[in-house]
N, C-alpha and C positions, 0 to 999 in steps of 0.2 A: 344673537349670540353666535351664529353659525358664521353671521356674517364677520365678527372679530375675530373668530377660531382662523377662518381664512387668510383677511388681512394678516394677521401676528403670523401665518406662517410663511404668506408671501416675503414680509420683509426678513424674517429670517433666509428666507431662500434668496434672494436680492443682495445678501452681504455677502459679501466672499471670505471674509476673517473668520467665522463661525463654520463657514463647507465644511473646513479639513476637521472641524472638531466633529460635524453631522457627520462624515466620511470614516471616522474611528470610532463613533458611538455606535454605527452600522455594522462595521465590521466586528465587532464586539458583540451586537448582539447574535449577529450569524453564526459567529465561532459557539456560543452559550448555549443555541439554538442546536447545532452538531452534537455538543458533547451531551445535552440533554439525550438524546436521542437516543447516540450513543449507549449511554447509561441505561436507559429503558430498553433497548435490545438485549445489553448482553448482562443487566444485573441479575435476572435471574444465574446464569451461568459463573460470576462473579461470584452470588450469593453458595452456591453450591461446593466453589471450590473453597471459602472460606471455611463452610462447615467443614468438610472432609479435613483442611489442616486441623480444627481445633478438637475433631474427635480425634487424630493422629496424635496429640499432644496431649490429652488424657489416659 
């Protein structure tokens, strides 16, 4: 099993038509990977100022 898992990614890795799609499905996940993060830093801080508009609006 391990040993098709291999093979199937060797020839993917062997075609060059597929790279640029592996090369932007990469960098997509890196960018999702940031904003993840991102979001997990500062939503408490996000969350905070959300409430303080909607008590300001009551």
């Amino acid at each position: 099993m391990i040993r098709i898992f291999k093979n199937r990614i060797m020839s993917l890795l062997k075609h060059e038509e597929g790279q640029g799609m592996v090369e932007y499905a990469l960098l997509v996940g890196l960018i999702a990977v940031v904003v993840i993060a991102v979001l997990v830093l500062l939503g408490p801080a996000i969350a905070a100022k959300f409430t303080t508009i909607v008590n300001s609006l009551k």
